[in-house]
NUMI-788126 format. One line per 5 residues: number of its first residue (from 1); their letters; for each residue x, y, z of C-alpha. Coordinates in Angstrom, 1 decimal, decimal comma, padded with zeros to 4 digits, m for minus. Layout:
! NUMI-788126
NUM = A = X:Y:Z | ...
***
This chain:
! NUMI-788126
1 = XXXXX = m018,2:m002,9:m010,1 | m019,1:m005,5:m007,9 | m022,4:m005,9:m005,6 | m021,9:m007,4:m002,7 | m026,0:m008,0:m002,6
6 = XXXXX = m025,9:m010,0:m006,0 | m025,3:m013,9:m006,7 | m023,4:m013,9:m009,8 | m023,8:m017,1:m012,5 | m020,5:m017,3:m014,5
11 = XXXXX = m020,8:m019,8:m017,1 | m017,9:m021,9:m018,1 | m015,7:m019,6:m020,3 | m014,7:m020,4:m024,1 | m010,9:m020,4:m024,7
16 = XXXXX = m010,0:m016,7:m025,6 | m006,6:m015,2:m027,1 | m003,9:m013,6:m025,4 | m004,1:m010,7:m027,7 | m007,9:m010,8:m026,7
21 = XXXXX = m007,4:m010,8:m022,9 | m005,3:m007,9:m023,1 | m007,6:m006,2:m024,9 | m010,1:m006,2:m022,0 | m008,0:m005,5:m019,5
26 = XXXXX = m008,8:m001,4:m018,2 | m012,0:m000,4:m016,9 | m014,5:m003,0:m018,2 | m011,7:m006,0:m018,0 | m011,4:m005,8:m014,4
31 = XXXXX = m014,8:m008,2:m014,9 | m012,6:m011,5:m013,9 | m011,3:m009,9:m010,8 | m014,5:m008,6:m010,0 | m016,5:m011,4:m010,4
36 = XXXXX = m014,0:m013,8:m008,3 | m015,5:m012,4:m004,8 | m019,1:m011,6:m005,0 | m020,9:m014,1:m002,2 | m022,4:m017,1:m004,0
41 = XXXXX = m019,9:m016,6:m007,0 | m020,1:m020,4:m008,5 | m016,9:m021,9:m008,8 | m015,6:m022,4:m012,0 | m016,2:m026,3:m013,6
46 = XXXXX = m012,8:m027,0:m013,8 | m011,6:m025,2:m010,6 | m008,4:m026,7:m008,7 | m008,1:m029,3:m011,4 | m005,0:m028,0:m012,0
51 = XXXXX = m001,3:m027,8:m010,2 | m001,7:m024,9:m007,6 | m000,3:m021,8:m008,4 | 002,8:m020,7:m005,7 | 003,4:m017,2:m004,7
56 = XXXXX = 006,2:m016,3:m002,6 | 004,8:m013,5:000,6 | 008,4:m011,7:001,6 | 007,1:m010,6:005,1 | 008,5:m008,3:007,7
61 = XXXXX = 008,1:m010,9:011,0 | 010,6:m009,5:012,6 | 012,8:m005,9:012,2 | 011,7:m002,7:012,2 | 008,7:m003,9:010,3
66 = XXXXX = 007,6:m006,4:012,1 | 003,5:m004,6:013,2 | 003,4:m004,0:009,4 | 004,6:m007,4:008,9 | 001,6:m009,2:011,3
71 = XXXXX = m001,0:m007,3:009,9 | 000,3:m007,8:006,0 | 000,3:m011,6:006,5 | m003,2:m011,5:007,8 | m005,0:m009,4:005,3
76 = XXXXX = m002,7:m011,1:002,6 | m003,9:m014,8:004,2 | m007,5:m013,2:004,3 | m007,7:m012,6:000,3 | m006,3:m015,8:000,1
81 = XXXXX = m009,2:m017,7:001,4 | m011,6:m015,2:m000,3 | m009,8:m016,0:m003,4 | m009,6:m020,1:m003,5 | m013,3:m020,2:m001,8
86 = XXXXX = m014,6:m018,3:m005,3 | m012,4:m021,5:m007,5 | m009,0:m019,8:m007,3 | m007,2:m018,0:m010,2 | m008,0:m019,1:m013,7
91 = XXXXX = m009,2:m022,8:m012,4 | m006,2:m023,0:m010,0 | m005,6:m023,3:m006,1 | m003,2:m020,6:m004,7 | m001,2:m021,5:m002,3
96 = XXXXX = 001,1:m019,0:m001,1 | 004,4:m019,2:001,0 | 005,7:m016,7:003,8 | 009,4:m016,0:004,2 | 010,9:m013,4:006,9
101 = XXXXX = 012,9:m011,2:005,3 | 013,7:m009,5:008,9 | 012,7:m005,9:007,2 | 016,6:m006,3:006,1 | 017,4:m005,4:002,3
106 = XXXXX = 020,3:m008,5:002,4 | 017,8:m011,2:003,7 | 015,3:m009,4:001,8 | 017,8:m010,2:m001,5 | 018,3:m013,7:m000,1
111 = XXXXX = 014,3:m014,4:000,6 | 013,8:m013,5:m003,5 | 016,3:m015,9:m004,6 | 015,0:m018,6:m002,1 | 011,8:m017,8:m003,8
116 = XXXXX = 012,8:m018,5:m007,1 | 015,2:m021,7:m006,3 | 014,1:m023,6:m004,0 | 009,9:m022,6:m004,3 | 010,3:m022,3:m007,4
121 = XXXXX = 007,1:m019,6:m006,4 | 005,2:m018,4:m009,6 | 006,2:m015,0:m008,5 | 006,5:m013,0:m005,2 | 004,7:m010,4:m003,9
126 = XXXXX = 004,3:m008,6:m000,2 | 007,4:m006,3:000,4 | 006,7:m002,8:002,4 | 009,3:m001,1:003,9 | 011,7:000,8:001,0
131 = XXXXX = 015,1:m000,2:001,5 | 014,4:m003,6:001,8 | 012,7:m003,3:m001,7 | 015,6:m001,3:m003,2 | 018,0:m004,2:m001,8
136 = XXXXX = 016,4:m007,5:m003,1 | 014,1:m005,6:m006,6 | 017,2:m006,2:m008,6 | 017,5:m010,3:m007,2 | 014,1:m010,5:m008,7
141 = XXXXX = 014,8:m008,6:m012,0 | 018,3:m011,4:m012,6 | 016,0:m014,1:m011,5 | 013,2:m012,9:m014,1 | 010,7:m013,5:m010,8
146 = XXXXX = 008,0:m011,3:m011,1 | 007,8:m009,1:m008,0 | 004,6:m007,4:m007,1 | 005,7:m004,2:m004,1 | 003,3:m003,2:m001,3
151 = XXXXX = 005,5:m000,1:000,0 | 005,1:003,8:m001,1 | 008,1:004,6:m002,0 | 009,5:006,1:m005,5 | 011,9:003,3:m006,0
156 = XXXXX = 009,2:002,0:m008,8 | 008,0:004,7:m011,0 | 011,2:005,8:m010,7 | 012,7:003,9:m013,4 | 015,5:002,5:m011,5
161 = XXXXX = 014,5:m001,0:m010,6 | 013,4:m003,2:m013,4 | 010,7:m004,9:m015,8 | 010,0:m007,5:m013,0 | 009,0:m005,2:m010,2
166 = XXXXX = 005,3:m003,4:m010,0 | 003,6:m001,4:m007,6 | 000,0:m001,9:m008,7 | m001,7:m002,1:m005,2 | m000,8:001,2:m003,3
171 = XXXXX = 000,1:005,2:m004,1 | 003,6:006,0:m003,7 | 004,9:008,8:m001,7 | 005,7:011,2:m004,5 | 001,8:010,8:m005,3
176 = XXXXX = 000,6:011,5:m002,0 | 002,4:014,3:m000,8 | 001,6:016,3:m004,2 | m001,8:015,6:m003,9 | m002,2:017,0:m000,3
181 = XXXXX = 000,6:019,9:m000,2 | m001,8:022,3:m001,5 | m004,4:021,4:001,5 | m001,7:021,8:003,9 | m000,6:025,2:002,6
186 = XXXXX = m004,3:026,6:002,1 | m005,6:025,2:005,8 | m002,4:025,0:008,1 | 000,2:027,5:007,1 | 003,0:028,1:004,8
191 = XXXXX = 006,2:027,9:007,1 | 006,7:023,8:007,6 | 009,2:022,0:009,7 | 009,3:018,3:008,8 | 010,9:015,2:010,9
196 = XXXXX = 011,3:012,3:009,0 | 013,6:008,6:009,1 | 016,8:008,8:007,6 | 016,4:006,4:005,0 | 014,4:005,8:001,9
201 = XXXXX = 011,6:006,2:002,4 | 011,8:009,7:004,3 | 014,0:011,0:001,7 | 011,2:010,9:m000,2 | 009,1:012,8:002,1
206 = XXXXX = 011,5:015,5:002,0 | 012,4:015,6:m001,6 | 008,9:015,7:m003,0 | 007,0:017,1:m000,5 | 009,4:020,3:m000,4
211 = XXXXX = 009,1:021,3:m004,0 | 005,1:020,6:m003,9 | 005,1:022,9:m000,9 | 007,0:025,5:m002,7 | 004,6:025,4:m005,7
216 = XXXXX = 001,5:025,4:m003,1 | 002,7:029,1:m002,0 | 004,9:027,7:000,7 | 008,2:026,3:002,1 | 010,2:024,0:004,2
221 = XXXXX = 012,0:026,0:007,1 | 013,8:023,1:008,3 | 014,9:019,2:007,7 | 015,2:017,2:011,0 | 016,1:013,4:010,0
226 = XXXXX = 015,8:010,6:012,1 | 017,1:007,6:012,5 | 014,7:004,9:012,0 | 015,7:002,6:014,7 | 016,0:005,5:017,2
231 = XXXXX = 014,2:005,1:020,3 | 014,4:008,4:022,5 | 013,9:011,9:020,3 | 013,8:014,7:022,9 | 017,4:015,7:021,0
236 = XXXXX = 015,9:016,5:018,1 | 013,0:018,5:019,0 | 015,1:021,8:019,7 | 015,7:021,8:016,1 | 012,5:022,9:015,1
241 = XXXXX = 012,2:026,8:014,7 | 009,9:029,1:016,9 | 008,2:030,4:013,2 | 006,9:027,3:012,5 | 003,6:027,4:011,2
246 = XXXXX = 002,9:023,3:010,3 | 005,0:020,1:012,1 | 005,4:017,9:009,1 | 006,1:014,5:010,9 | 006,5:010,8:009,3
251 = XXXXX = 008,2:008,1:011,9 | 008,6:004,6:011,5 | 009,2:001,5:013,5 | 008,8:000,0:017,3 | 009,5:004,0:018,7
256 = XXXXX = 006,8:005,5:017,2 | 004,7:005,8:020,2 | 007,7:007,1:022,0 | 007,8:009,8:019,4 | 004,5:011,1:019,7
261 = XXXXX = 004,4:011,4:023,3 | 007,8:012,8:023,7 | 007,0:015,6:021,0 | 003,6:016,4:022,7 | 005,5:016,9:026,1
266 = XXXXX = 008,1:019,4:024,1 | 005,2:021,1:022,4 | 003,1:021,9:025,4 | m000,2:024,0:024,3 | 001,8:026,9:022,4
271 = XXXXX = 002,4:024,6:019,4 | 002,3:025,0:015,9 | m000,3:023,2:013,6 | 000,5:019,3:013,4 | 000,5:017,7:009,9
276 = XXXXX = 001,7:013,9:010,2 | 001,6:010,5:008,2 | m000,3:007,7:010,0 | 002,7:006,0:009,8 | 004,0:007,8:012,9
281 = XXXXX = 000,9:006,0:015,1 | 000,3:003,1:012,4 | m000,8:m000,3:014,8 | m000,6:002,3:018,1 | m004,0:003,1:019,6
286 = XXXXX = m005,3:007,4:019,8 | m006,6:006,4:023,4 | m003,0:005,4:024,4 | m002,0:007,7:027,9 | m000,3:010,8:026,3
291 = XXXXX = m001,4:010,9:022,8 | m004,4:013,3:024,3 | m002,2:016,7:022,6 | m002,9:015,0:019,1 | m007,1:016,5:019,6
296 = XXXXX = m007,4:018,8:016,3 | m004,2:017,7:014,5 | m004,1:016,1:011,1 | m002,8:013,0:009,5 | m002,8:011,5:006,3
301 = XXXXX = m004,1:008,2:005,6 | m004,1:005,9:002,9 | m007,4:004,4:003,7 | m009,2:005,9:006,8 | m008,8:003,8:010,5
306 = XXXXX = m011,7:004,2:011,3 | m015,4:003,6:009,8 | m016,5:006,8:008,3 | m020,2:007,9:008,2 | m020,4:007,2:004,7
311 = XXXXX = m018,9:003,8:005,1 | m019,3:001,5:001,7 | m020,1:m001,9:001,3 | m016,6:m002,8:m000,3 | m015,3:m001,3:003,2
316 = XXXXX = m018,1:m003,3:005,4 | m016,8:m006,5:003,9 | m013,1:m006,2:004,2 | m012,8:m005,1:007,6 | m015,1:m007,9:008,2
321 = XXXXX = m013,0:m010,5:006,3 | m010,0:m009,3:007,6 | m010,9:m009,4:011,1 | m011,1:m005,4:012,1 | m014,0:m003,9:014,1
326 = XXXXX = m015,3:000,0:012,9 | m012,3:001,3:015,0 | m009,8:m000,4:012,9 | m008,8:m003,0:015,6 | m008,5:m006,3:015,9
331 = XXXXX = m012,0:m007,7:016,4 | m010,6:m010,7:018,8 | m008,5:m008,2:020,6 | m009,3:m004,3:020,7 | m005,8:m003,3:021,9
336 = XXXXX = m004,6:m004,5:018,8 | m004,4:m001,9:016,5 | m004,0:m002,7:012,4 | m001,6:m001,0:010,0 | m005,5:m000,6:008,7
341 = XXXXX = m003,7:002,7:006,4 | m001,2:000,4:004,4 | m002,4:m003,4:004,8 | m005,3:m002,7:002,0 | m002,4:m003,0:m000,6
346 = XXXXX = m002,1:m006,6:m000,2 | m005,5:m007,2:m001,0 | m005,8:m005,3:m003,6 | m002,3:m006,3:m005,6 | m003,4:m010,2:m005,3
351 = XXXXX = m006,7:m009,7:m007,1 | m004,4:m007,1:m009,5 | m002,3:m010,1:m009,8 | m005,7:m012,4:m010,0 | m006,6:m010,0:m012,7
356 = XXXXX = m003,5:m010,0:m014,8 | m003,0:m014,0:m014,4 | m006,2:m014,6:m016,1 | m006,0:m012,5:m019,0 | m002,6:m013,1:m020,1
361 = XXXXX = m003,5:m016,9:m020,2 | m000,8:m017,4:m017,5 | 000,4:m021,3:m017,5 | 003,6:m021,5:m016,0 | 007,1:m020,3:m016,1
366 = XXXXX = 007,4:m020,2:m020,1 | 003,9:m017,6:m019,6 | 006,0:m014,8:m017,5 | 006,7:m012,1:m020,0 | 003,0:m012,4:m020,8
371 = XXXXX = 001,9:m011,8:m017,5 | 004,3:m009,1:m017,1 | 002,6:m007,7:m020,1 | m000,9:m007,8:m019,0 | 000,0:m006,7:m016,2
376 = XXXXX = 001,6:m003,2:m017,7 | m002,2:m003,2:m019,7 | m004,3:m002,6:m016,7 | m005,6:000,5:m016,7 | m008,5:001,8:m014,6
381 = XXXXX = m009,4:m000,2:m011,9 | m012,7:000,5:m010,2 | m013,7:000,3:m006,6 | m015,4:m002,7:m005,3 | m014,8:m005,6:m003,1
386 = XXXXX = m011,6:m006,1:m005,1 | m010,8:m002,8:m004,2 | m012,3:m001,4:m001,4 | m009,8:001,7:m001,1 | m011,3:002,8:m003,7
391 = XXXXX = m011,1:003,6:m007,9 | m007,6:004,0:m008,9 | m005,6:004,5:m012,3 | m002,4:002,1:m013,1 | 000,3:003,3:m015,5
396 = XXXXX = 001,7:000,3:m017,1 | 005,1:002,1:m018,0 | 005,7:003,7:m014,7 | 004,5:000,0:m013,0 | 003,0:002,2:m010,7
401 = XXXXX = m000,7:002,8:m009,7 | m002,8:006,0:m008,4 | m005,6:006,5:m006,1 | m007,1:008,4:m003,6 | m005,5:010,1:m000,7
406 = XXXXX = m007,5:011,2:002,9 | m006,3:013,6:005,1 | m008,5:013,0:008,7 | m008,0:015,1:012,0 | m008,6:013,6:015,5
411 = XXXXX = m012,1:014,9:016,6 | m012,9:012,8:020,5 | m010,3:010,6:020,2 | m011,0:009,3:016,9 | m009,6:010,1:012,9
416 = XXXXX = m012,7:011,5:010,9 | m012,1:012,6:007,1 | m012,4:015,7:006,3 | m010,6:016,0:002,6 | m009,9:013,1:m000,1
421 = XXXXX = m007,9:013,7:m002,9 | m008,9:012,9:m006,4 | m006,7:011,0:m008,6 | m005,4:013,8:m011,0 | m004,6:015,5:m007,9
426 = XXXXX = m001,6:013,2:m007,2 | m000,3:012,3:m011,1 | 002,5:013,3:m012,3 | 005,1:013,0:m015,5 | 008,4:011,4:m015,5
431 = XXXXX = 010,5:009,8:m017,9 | 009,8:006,4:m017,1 | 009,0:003,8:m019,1 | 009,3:000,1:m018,4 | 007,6:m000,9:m021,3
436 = XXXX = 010,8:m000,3:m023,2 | 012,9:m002,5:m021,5 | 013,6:m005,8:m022,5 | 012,3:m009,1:m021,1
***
């Protein structure tokens, strides 16, 4: 675990074997990674001697995506800098390039292959929103480009993609809403309603979350999907029955602060207990005219907004090098809000990429089923600077990792924590295994 206190002296390493490297990897070969950051880390004696290693950032500038987009590129361009000011990856510059994929799964298909083409990018990594990974995922598997997902949904550790494509930087949605079902049933009540976009990524909500309910001693009254470039929802708010004990809601996109007031101003004070995914106010601000219904209602979040009273020193450098103040907004610009509950995933899937370069021995081109394969041997992966989410397992066959999960209520206008998952609380089994496939 890294120190942010502590000037680290890395001599110059002696050549090591792929077989060794891999060996390492889990939770004591994280050292590389962890090293890479620490303030006053000495850059290595033959750093950026070599050709730069290109990555390809597919980035939602524009679309449905686009707040997620702006804040992606930013923490992704911060961990950039962090990265090359330490000596780069194994010796080498990064240089990364940025390509709109217009949060569209076609362009998102043609920003891959323009990736691998004309870049000619090492590999690509960046893409959030879930059907633009299930659209271009298979590009990358044909192009043999290896593709490193920031979204949540199940597409990975599903099996149904390919070799190529990981997850390694951020829980998926199965994983979350297992690990938190059982709070919801115990605290809020057993009768649930949920409202969720119609694509996706909401079909996951609603296919996991309903049996994990069930097993929790509850059940799912009522399904009210949504389209996710909808702008107006009054219509749908009828739908949701008067026995209603929890409002399970998950929105998306540039209506989501339409959403939340419009549902307060249905709701009135008679309304049931409110269980929702930051998503629905991700990059929106709690003070904003309207939202004041939301006081005592729950949400989860992938890592918390704001600065909690327990705040660690891997959180107390990140905001910092990011560029977010201890309310989770811009610190040039308070009305900007970040997407501060997804964003982390970039940061943490380049030093997981980082990480996996270095110990497969990662050259080029001719090196990519050995970086695939280091990457599928990381293991744990412990909090630190790297990491400042927090500790997190990775399942090499599933290509998909799991951490921690938060579920925060607003208390004076702000989200305070008041129950984090463990990591066992969100595995779970499933046939896949990547491993198996062929490269």
């Amino acid at each position: 675990m890294t120190d942010a206190k502590k000037t680290l002296i890395v001599p110059k390493r002696a050549p090591i074997s792929r077989r060794t490297a891999l060996q390492g990897l889990g939770a004591a070969g994280l050292g590389a990674a962890a090293i890479g950051t620490a303030p006053g880390f000495v850059r290595y004696a033959e750093a950026q001697t070599s050709e730069p290693l290109k990555f390809g950032f597919q980035v939602h500038r524009t679309g449905i995506g686009a707040a997620y987009g702006r804040w992606y590129e930013r923490t992704t361009r911060a961990a950039l800098a962090e990265i090359n000011a330490a000596g780069g990856i194994a010796g080498r510059k990064v240089e990364i390039i940025f390509e709109d994929d217009g949060t569209d799964p076609r362009r998102g298909a043609e920003v891959v292959e323009k990736f691998a083409t004309q870049h000619k990018v090492d590999l690509a990594f960046g893409t959030l929103f879930s059907h633009v990974v299930v659209g271009a995922a298979p590009r990358a598997g044909e192009l043999k480009l290896p593709y490193y997902v920031v979204s949540e949904g199940y597409h990975v550790s599903s099996g149904k993609l390919n070799r190529y494509t990981f997850q390694p930087g951020i829980t998926d949605v199965r994983s979350q809403v297992s690990s938190m079902a059982p709070w919801v049933a115990d605290k809020l009540g057993k009768k649930v309603t949920m409202i969720f976009p119609n694509y996706a990524f909401g079909h996951d909500h609603r296919d996991f979350f309903t049996p994990a309910i069930k097993a929790a001693g509850g059940e799912v009254i009522q399904l009210i999907p949504v389209p996710p470039t909808e702008t107006s929802y009054t219509k749908y708010f009828p739908q949701i029955p008067s026995n209603t004990d929890v409002l399970y809601h998950v929105m998306i996109g540039p209506g989501v602060l339409t959403f939340v007031k419009e549902l307060g101003e249905h709701l009135g004070s008679k309304r049931p207990q409110i269980f929702g995914f930051i998503d629905s106010l991700e990059a929106v601000p709690l003070s904003s005219p309207g939202l004041e219904f939301l006081e005592g209602t729950y949400f989860w979040e992938g890592y918390p907004r704001y600065a909690q009273a327990n705040q660690t020193p891997f959180d107390k450098l990140y905001r910092e090098k990011v560029g977010v103040n201890a309310d989770g907004a811009s610190v040039s610009d308070p009305k900007d809000i970040s997407t501060y509950a997804h964003m982390f995933g970039c940061w943490e899937t380049l030093y997981i990429i980082k990480q996996a370069i270095e110990a497969s021995g990662y050259k080029g081109p001719a090196d990519k089923a050995k970086l695939i394969e280091a990457t599928e041997a990381i293991t744990t992966i412990p909090e630190g600077n790297e990491h400042p989410q927090g500790d997190k397992v990775f399942d090499g066959k599933k290509h998909q990792v799991f951490g921690h999960q938060n579920i925060s209520v607003v208390e004076k206008g702000k989200l305070k924590v008041v129950h984090r998952t463990s990591i066992q609380d969100g595995r779970y089994e499933n046939d896949t295994d990547y491993t198996k496939m062929a490269l």
